[in-house]
Each structure stands twice: as C-alpha cells, then as structure tokens.
ROPA-260927 format. One record per residue (C-alpha): x, y, z; residue number from 0; chain; residue in one letter. Coordinates in steps of 0.5 Angstrom, whole numbers, plus 500, padded with zeros to 3 digits. Each point is the difference from the previous one (the first is absolute). Example, Ala and Ser with C-alpha at 12.3 -4.5 7.8 and 13.67 -1.06 7.14 Angstrom:
2
GUDREN   c1   c2   c3    n  chain  res
GUDREN  525  491  516    0      A    a
GUDREN  502  507  498    1      A    s
//
This chain:
550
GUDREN   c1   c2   c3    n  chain  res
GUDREN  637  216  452    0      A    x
GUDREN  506  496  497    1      A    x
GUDREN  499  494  504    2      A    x
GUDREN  492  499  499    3      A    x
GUDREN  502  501  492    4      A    x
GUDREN  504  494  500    5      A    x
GUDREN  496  497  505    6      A    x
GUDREN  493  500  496    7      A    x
GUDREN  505  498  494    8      A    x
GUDREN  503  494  504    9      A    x
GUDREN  493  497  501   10      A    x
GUDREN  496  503  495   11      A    x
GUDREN  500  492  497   12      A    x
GUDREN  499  494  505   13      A    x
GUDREN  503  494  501   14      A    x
GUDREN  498  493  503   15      A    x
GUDREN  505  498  504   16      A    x
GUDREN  496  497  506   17      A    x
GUDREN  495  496  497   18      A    x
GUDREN  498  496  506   19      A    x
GUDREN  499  507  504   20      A    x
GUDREN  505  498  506   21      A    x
GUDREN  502  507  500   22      A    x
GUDREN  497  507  500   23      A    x
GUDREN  503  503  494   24      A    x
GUDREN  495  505  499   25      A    x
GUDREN  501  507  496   26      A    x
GUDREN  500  503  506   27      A    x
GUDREN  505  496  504   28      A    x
GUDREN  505  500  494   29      A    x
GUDREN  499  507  498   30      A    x
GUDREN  502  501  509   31      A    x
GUDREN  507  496  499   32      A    x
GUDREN  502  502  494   33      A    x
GUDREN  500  508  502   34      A    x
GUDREN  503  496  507   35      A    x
GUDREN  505  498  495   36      A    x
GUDREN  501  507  496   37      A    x
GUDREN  501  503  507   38      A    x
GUDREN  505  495  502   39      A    x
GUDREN  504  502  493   40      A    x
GUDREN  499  507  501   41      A    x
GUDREN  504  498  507   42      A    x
GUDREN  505  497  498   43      A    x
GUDREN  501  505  493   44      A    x
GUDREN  500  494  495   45      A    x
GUDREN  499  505  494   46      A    x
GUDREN  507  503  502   47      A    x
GUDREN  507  497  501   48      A    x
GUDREN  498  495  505   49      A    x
GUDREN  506  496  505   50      A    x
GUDREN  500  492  500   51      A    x
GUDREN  499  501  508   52      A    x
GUDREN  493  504  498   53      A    x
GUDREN  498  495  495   54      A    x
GUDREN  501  495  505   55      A    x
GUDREN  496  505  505   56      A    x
GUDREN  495  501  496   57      A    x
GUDREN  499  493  499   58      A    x
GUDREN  499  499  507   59      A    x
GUDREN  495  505  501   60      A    x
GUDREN  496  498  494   61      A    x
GUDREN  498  493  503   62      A    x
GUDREN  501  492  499   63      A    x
GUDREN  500  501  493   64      A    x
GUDREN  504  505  498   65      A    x
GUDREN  504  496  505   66      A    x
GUDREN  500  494  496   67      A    x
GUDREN  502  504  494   68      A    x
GUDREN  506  501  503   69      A    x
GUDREN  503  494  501   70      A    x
GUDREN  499  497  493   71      A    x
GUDREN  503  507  498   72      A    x
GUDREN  506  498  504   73      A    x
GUDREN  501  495  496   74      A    x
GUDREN  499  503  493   75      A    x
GUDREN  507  504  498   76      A    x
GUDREN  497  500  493   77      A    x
GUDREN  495  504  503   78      A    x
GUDREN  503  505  505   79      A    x
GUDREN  508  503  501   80      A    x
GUDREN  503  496  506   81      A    x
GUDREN  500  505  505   82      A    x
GUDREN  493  500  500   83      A    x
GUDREN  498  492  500   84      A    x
GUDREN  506  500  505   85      A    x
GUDREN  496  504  505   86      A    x
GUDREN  494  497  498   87      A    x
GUDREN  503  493  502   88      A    x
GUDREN  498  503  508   89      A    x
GUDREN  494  499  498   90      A    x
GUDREN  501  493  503   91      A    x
GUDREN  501  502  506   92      A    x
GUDREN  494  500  506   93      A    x
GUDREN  495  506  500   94      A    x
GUDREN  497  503  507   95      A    x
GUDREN  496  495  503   96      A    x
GUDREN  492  501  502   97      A    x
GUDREN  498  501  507   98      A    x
GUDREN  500  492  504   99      A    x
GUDREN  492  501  501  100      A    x
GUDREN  498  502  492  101      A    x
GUDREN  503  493  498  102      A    x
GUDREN  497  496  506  103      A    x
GUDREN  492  504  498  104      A    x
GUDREN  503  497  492  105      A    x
GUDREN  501  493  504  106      A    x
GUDREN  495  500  503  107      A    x
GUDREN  495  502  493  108      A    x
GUDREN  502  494  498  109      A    x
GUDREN  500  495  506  110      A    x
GUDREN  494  504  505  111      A    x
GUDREN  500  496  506  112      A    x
GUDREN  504  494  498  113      A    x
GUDREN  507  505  500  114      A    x
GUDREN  501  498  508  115      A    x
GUDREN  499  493  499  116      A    x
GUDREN  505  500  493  117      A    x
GUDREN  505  504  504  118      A    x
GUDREN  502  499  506  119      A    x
GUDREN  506  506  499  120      A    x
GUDREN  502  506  495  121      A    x
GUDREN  506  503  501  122      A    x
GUDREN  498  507  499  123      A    x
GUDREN  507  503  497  124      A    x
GUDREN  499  498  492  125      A    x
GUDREN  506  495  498  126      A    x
GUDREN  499  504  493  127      A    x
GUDREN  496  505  497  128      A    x
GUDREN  498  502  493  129      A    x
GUDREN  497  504  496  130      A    x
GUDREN  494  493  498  131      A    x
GUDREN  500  498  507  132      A    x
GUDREN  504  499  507  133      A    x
GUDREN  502  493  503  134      A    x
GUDREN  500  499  507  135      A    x
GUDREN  502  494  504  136      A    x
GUDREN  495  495  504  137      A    x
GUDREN  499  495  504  138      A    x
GUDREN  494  495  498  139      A    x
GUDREN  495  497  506  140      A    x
GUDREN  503  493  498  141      A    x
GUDREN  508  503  501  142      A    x
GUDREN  503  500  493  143      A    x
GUDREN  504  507  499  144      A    x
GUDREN  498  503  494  145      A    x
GUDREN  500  507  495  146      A    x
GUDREN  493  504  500  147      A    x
GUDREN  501  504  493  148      A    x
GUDREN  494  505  501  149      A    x
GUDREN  498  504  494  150      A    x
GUDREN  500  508  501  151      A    x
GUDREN  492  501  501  152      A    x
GUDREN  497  504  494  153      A    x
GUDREN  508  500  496  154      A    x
GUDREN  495  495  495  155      A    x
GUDREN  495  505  498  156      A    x
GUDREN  505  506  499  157      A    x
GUDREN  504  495  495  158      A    x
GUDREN  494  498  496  159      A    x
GUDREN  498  508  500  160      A    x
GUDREN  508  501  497  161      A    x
GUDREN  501  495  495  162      A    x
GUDREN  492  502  498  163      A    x
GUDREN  503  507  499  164      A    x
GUDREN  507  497  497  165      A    x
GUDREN  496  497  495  166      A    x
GUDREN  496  505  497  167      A    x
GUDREN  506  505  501  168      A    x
GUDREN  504  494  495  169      A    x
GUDREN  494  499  495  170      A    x
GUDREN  500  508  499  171      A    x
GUDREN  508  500  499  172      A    x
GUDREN  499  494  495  173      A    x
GUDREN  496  505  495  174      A    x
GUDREN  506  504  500  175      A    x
GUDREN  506  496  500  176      A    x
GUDREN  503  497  494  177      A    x
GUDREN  498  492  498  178      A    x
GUDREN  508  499  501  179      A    x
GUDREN  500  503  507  180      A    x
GUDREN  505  498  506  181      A    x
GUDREN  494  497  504  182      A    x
GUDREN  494  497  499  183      A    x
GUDREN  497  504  505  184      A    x
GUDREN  493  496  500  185      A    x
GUDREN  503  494  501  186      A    x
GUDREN  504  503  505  187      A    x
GUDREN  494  501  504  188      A    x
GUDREN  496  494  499  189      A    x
GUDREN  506  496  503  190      A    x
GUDREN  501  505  506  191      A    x
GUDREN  492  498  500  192      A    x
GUDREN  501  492  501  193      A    x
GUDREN  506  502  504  194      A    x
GUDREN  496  504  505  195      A    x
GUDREN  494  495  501  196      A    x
GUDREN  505  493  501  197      A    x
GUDREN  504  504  505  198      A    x
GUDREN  495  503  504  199      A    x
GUDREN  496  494  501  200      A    x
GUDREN  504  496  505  201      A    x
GUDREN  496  494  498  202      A    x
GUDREN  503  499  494  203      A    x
GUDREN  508  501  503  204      A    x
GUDREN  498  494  505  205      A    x
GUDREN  499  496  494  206      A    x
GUDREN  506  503  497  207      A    x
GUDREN  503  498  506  208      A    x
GUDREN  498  492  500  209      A    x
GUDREN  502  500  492  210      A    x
GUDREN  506  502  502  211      A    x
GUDREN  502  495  504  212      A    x
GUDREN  497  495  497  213      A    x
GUDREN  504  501  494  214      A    x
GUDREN  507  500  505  215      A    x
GUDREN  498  494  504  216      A    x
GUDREN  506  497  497  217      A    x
GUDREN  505  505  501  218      A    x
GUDREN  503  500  507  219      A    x
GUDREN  503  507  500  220      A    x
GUDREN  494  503  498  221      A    x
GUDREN  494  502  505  222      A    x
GUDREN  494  505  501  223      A    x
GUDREN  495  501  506  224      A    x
GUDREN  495  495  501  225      A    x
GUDREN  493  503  499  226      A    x
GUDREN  494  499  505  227      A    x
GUDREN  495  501  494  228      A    x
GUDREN  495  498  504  229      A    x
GUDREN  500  507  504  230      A    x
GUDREN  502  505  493  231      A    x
GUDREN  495  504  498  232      A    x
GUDREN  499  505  494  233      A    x
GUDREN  505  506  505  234      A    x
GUDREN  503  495  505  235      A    x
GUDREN  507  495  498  236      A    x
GUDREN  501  495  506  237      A    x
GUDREN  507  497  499  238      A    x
GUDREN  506  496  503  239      A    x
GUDREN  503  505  504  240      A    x
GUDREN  508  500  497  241      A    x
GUDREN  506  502  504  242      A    x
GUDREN  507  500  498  243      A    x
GUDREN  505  504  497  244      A    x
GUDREN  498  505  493  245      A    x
GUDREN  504  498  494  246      A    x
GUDREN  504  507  500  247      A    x
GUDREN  502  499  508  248      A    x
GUDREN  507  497  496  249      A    x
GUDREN  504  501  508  250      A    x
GUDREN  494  497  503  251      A    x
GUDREN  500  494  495  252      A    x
GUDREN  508  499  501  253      A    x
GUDREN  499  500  507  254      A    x
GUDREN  496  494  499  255      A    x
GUDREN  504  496  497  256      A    x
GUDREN  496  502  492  257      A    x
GUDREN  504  500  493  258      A    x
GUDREN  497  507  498  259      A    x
GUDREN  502  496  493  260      A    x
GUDREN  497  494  501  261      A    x
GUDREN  494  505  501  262      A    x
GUDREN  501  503  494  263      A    x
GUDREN  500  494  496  264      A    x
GUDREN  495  497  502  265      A    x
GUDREN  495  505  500  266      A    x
GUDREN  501  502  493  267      A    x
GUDREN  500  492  497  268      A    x
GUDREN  494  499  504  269      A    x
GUDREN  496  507  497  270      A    x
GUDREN  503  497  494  271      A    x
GUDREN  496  493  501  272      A    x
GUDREN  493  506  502  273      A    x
GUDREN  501  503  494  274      A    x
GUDREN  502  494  495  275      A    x
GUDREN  497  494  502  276      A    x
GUDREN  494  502  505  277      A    x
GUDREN  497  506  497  278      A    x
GUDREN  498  503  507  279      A    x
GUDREN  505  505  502  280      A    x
GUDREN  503  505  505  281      A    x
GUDREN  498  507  497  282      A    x
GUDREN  502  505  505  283      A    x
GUDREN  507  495  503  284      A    x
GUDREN  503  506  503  285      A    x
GUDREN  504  500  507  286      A    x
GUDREN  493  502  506  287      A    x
GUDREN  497  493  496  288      A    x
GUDREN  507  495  501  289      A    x
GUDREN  500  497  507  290      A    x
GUDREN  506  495  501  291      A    x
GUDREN  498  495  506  292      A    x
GUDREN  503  494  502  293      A    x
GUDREN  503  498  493  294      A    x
GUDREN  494  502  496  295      A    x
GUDREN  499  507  496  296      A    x
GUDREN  492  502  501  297      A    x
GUDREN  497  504  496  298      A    x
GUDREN  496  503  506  299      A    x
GUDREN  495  505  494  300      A    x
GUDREN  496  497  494  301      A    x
GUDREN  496  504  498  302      A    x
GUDREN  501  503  495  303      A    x
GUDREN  503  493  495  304      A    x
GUDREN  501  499  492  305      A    x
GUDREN  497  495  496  306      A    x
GUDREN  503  497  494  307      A    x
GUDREN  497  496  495  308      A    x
GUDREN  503  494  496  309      A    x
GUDREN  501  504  494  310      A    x
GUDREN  503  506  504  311      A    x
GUDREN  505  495  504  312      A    x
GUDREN  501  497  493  313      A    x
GUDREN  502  507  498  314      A    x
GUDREN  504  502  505  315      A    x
GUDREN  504  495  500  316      A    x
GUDREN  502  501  492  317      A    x
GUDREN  503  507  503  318      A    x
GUDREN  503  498  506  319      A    x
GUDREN  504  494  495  320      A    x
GUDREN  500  505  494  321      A    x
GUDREN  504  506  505  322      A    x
GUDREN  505  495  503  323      A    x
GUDREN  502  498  493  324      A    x
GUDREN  500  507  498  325      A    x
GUDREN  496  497  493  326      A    x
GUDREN  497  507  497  327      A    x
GUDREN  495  495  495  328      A    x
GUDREN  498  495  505  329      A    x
GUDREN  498  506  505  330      A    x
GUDREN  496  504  495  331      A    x
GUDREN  496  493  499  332      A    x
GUDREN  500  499  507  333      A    x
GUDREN  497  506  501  334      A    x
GUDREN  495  500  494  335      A    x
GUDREN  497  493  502  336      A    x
GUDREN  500  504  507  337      A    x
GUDREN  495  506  497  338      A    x
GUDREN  493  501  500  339      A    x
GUDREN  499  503  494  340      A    x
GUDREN  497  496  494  341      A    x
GUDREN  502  504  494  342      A    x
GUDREN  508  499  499  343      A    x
GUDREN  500  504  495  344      A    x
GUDREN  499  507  504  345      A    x
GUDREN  508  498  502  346      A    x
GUDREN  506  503  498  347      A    x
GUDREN  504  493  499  348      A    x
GUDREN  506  504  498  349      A    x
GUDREN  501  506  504  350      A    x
GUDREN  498  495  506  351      A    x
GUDREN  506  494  499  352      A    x
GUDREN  504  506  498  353      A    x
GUDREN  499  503  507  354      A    x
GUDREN  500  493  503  355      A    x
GUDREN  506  499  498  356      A    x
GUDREN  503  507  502  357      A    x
GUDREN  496  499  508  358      A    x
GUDREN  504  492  500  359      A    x
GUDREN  507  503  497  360      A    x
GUDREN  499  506  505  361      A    x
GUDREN  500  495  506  362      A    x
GUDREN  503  495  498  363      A    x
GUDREN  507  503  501  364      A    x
GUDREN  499  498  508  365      A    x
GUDREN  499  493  502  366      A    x
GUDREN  494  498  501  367      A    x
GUDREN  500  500  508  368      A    x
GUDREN  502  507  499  369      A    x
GUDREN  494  502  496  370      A    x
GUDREN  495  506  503  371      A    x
GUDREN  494  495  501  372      A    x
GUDREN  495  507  501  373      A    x
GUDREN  503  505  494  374      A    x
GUDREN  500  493  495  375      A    x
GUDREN  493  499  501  376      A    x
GUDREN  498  506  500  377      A    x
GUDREN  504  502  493  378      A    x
GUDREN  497  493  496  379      A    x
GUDREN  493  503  503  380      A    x
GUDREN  502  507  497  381      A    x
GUDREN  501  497  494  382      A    x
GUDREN  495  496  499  383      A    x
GUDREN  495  506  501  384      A    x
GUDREN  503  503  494  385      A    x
GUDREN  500  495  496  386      A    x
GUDREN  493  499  500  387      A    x
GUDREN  501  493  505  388      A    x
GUDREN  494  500  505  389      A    x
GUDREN  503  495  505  390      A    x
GUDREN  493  497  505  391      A    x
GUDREN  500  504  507  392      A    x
GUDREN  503  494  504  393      A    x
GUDREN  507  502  498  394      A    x
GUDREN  499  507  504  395      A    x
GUDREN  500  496  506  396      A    x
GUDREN  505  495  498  397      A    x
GUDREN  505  505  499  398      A    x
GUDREN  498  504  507  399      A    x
GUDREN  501  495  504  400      A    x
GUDREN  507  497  496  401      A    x
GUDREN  503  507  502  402      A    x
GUDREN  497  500  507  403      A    x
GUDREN  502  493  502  404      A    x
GUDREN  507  501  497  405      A    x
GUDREN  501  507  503  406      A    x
GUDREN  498  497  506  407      A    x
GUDREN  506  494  501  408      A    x
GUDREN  505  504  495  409      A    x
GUDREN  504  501  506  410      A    x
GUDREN  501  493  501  411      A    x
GUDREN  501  497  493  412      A    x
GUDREN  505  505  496  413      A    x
GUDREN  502  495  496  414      A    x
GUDREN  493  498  497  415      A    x
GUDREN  494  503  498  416      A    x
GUDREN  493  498  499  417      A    x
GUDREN  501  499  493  418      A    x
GUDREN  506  495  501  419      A    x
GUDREN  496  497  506  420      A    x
GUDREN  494  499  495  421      A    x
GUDREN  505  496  494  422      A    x
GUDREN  503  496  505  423      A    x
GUDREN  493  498  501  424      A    x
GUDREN  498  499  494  425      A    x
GUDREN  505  495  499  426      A    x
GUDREN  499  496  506  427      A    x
GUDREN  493  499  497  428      A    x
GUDREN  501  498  494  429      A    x
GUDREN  502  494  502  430      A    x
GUDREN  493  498  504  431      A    x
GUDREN  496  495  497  432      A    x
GUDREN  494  506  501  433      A    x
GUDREN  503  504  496  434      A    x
GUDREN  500  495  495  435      A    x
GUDREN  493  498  502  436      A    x
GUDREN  497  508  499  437      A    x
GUDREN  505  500  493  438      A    x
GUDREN  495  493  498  439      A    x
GUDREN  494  504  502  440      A    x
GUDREN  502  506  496  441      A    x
GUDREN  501  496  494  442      A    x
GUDREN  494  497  501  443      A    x
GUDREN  497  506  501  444      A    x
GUDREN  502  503  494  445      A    x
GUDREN  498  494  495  446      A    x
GUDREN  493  500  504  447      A    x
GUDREN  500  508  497  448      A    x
GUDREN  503  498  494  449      A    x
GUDREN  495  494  497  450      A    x
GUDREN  494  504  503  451      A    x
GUDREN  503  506  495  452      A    x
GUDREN  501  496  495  453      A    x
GUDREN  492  498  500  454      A    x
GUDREN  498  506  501  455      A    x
GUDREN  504  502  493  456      A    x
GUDREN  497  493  497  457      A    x
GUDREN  493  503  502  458      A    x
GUDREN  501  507  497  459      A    x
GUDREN  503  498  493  460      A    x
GUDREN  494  496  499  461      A    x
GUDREN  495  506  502  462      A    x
GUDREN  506  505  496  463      A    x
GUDREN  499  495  493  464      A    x
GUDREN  492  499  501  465      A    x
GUDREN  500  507  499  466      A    x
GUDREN  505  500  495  467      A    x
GUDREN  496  495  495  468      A    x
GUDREN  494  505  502  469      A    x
GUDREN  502  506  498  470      A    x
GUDREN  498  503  508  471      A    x
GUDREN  508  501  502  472      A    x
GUDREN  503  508  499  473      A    x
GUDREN  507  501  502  474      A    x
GUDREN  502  506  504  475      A    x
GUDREN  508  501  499  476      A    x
GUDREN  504  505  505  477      A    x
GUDREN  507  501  497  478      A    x
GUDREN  505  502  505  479      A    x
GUDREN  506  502  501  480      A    x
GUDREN  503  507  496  481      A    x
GUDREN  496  506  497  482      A    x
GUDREN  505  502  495  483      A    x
GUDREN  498  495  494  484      A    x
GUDREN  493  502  501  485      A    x
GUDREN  502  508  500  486      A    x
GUDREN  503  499  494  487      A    x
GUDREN  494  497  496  488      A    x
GUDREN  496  505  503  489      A    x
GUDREN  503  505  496  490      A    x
GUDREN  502  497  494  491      A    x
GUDREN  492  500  500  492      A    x
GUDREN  499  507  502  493      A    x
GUDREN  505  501  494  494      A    x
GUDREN  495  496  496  495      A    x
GUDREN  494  503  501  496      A    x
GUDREN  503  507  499  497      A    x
GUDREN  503  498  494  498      A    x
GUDREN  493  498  497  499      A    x
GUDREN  497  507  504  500      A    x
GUDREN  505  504  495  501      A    x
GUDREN  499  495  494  502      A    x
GUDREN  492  502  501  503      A    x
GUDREN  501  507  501  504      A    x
GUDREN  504  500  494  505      A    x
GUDREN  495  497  495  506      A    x
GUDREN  495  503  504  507      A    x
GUDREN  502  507  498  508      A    x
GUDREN  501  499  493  509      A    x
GUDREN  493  497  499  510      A    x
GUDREN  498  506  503  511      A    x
GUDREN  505  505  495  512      A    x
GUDREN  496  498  495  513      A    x
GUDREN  494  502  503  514      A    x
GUDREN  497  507  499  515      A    x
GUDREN  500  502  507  516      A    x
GUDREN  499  505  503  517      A    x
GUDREN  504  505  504  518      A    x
GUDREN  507  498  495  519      A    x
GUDREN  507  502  502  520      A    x
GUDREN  506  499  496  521      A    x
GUDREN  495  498  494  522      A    x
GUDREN  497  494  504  523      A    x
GUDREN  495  500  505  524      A    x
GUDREN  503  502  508  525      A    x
GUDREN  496  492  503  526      A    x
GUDREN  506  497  494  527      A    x
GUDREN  506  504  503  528      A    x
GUDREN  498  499  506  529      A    x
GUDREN  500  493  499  530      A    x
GUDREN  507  502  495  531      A    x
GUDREN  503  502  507  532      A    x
GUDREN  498  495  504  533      A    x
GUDREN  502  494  496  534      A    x
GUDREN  508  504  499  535      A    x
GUDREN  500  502  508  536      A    x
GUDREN  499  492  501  537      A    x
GUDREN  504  498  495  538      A    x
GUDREN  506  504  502  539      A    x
GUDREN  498  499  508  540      A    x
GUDREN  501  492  499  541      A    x
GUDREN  507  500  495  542      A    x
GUDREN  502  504  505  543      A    x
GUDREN  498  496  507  544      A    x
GUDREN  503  494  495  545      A    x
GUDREN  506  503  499  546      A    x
GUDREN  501  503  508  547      A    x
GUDREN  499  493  502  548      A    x
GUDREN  505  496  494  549      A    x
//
C-alpha cells in the first residue's frame, strides 16, 4: 500500500524527458520500473544499514544506469566515506556477458543481409563487456583486424526509463531541499541526460574517435584506433583492433623494455595538452581504456569525452597557476572569473579569501609534487559550495578525469603529480608565439566588447537625458547592504507616531472633561478617563522602552 502511495505521488506530475518520443516512457512502463526498483531496494535493505558490498551489489542489479552512477560515485569522496567509493571502483571491472547469439540477431538488426558480407569472422568470446555494450574481435571481408563493440540490446531503452524516473524523483526533492543544497539534483539529472544520449549513440563515439586523432596527429606518442565510420551505426562501433600491453601490467611493460616513468610523464603532459590547449579531452582515462603499443599509449574507449571552451581553458589555467604559486587573492579571482553566476554580489568575498587562504596554507606545508590531486579538488569545490560560487558543470569532468589519469600512473610517477606536470607545462607554452598570438586575441577581443559597451552607454544616456528633460524618468533605488539603520528609524518613528497618539488622547480628554457627558466617574465623563489612562499607560510604556534600550 505504501509502495502504490508513493508511486502515485512520484508520477502524479509528468515530465518531458523525450520530446522526440524515441523511447516508451509511458505511465505505465515507468510506474512497472519503479516498483522493479523498489523491489530491488527492498532486496537489498537500503533503508537499514546497508554494506558497501550490498550498495555495489545493489547497483548491479538495478541495471546500466545505476551502474553508471556508481562509477561517478567512486570518484567523489566528498560525497560517500572511502570504504564505499572503494568498493564501487569495482564497478569497472566487466559484467557477465549475454549469450553470442543475442549479440549477432543485434548485429544483424543493424546490417540484415550485409552482416556476411561485412565480416568474414567473429570471435564468439567477448574481448570485454560492460554494462552499455560488449566488444567482440572480427575480421572484415577485406582482411583488416578490427574490435566490434555492439550495444546490449534494449540496455538504451531501460536508461532513458531511469533517467525519466530520476528526473521527476530530483524535481520532487528540489522542492523540499534548501536553495543552499549540497547538489543541484536537477542539474544533476540533466547532465546524466546528455551523458546518456552521447554515450549510447555509437555514432557520436566514431566522431569522437576521428577528433581525437586529428587533434593528436602531431604527438608521436599518443594514439587511438582508426574507425571504419563508414560501417558505425547508432548501436554498433567498427574500430581498429589494438593489441598491446594494458597500462597497469607494470611487469609485462618492463618486460618490454618500457620506462614505467616515461609513461607516466608523458600521459599526464599530454592530458595536460587535452585539457588546456585542445578543449577535447578523455573524461573516463581509467586503466581498461590505456593500451601501450608499440611506443604509443592508445586510448582504446572514447566515448565518454569532456569539452572545454575557451573561457573555461582560460579559467582553469588561472587555478592551476594560482595553486602552484599558493596565491589565495589570485586564485579566489581565478575562480570568480571561472563562475557561472552573474550576480557577485551574492558571494561572500570575506569568509571566501579567508577560507582560500586556510585551504592553501593547509597544502602548502607539502611540496607540490606531493599534493593530493583528488582531496585538493574536491576541497576548493566544497568550498566554493559554501560560499555561493557556482562553477559551470565542465569542472566536475576535469576534476574526474585528473583523479583518474593520476591515479592511474601513480605508480609510476612518485615524485610528481598532475598539478606539477601541468605547470611545468604551463610554462614551456608561455613561451610560444600561440600563446602570444591567443593573448593578441583576448585582448582584441576585449577592446571589441569594451568600444561596443561604450556605445551602448552613449546611447542609453542620451535616452536617460531625453526623458530626463521631459519629465517621463522615475527612479527606483534599492539599498543594500545591513538592515540595522533602517530597524532603528523604524522605531524612532513608531515612537513618534505613539507620541502624537498619547498627545491626542490627552487633549482628547480634557476636551471632552469639560463636556456634560454622561455616565462620569471621578467628576469626568468614563470616555475622558478612559482616554485619561490610556495616554498615561502609553506615556509610561515609551519612557520605559527609552530607558531599557539607552
């Protein structure tokens, strides 16, 4: 009974999620997942004191999704105790794979009769599988090896009936939580929305694929599988098949002759370059998707990638430069100038520098090569939070994938980190003629900005004037800032006003004692000795609240 309240509670208000209606998120398909869901809550006692290994268990069981929500978690000790992110970074690890012959009806759904002719072989034991799809090695007609990654039939439909689900779960708890809240859980939502539909459109990976190599052509040292675009589709990738050695094999990789820190160097300066020059960067860089082969580290898995644009590149660099010189005023700027939110004036500059300074002298005592990449982001991001400074939703996958690319390599580098990695190229390119170049650009762009905003300020002072001359301008003023002096003028007059009552009530009274009124109490009439009693209980009231208050 309680489970149909709080479904007719959940869904009593629809949401459009899938306005092109790809997907059946009817009332009926999501009022059966979500009593699926509460089932499997209910299995796994969620509502009581619930182990890190039954959360993970229970995240398997709820499907891709919940999977997928995982391994964000895993990363985010700010938000769950270690022991729980611990075992949710298992998560990563491969699901059980579907039968060969559910995979190849999804193959052939998307070729029909052409499958034969496009694959002369498919190795029926699954190179990996995940919770979104399963990758199968093959051979094409004309010879070339490639990896087949096909998506797990129906897995796309039963997402979009979660993240329906999510969504109206998040715009319920919205109303009820506090407008300071830890999480925008909306925003939340949204983005695990866009998430979801790049991701499970293998189409958009396959362009991912060709942008990243073009953007690393130069580099010799990193890689990626090419992609037979010509053969990918919505629920199939057709790329190069990479075989090598996986970047956490450390014995088979100095078996080989590899310099485990030359590895390590060279990924972290070259995600370094993703994130600051190109704006297209690895958002998941975990171990399953680095493969070293043949002198180069290949990112075998592009599907889920981050963007930056130029002001965001441009902002994050002021963070990383503000960090490695430990300068709190440069960085609370840098992160200002970083923000989304129009309106400064909600922050609290004050507790914000101090608590920037307090952050900085804490990892300032270690050298910068030792600092705690994860723990120091998520700290500046905590902080932010409470002091009302909204960073854009692009720094949650930066901050992710520096923890994940240095906790990959850690190993390998244990006199360096990210953060020193990234200085050290910061500096090398302070010294292009690009950077000048883009500094030229900024600067340009600036003055454009600035000469437009100084017409536009000619313009609306002639109009203000106009108006002015013709009587047709009202000004409204808003001051802010303390209430203090507005309370005490408030009550001066509230003395006033019952000062003039009192002083009415008085002369009030005496007119009326000289009357031949009737009923008289005392020689005068009982209206005038009311209005007598009055006036003095006032009178006494305000000496007194003058005196109690000085």
């Amino acid at each position: 009974m309680a489970d149909n309240t709080l479904l007719k509670y959940i869904f009593s208000e629809q949401v459009e999620v899938d306005p092109e209606g790809r997907f059946d998120l009817s009332p009926k398909t999501r009022r059966a997942r979500m009593a699926e869901i509460l089932k499997i809550v209910r299995k796994h006692k969620l509502m009581s004191s619930v182990t890190p290994e039954e959360f993970r268990a229970m995240l398997e069981d709820l499907g891709p999704s919940f999977v997928k929500i995982g391994q964000t978690l895993s990363t985010r000790s700010e938000i769950l105790p270690q022991a729980y992110c611990d075992e949710l970074s298992k998560l990563q690890a491969e699901c059980e794979p579907l039968p060969f012959a559910d995979m190849l009806a999804a193959l052939d759904a998307e070729y029909g009769p052409r499958r034969p002719e496009i694959f002369a072989e498919i190795d029926p034991t699954p190179l990996g599988s995940a919770s979104l799809a399963q990758v199968y090695r093959a051979r094409l007609a004309t010879g070339d090896q490639v990896a087949v990654k096909v998506q797990r039939p129906g897995v796309k439909a039963t997402m979009a009936l979660d993240i329906d689900i999510m969504r109206m779960l998040a715009r319920r708890a919205s109303r009820v939580m506090k407008d300071d809240q830890f999480l925008d859980l909306r925003e939340v939502v949204e983005e695990m929305w866009q998430t979801f539909l790049e991701e499970t459109d293998f189409r958009r990976e396959a362009e991912n694929l060709e942008e990243f190599a073009r953007l690393n052509e130069k580099c010799v040292f990193i890689g990626s599988p090419h992609v037979y675009s010509e053969l990918c589709t919505e629920y199939v990738l057709v790329m190069e098949y990479v075989e090598g050695i996986p970047i956490n094999q450390s014995a088979r990789l100095l078996a080989a002759g590899y310099d485990l820190e030359e590895i390590g160097v060279k990924l972290l300066d070259n995600y370094a370059t993703q994130v600051l020059d190109h704006g297209f960067f690895h958002a998941d860089p975990h171990p399953g998707n680095l493969i070293i082969r043949g002198g180069q580290i290949v990112y075998i898995d592009l599907g889920i990638m981050g963007r930056l644009s130029d002001r965001d590149r441009a902002g994050f660099t002021g963070i990383i430069k503000a960090v490695g010189s430990r300068d709190a005023a440069e960085l609370k700027e840098a992160l200002i100038r970083f923000a989304v939110q129009k309106d400064n004036s909600a922050i609290d500059h004050t507790r914000f520098l101090a608590d920037l300074d307090g952050l900085l002298a804490d990892y300032g005592s270690v050298d910068i090569s030792q600092i705690d990449v994860g723990n120091m982001l998520n700290d500046i991001m905590a902080l932010t939070r409470s002091c009302r400074v909204m960073l854009p939703s692009s720094v949650t996958n930066v901050a992710r994938g520096l923890v994940t690319v240095e906790g990959t390599v850690a190993a390998y580098i244990a006199d360096q980190n990210i953060v020193s990695i990234i200085n050290d190229h910061l500096k090398r390119e302070a010294d292009k003629s690009e950077m000048l170049a883009l500094a030229l650009q900024e600067l340009a762009l600036a003055l454009r900005a600035s000469g437009k905003g100084a017409l536009e300020a000619s313009a609306y002072a002639g109009e203000t004037l106009k108006m002015l001359t013709r009587g047709q301008l009202k000004v409204n003023m808003e001051m802010t800032g303390s209430d203090e002096p507005f309370r005490k003028l408030s009550k001066l007059f509230t003395r006033v006003t019952l000062a003039l009552i009192v002083a009415g009530l008085f002369m009030g009274s005496s007119m009326l004692s000289l009357s031949s009124m009737e009923p008289r109490v005392l020689g005068v009439p009982v209206l005038a000795a009311v209005g007598y009693v009055s006036a003095f209980l006032l009178s006494v009231w305000i000496v007194l609240d003058i005196w109690r208050r000085k």
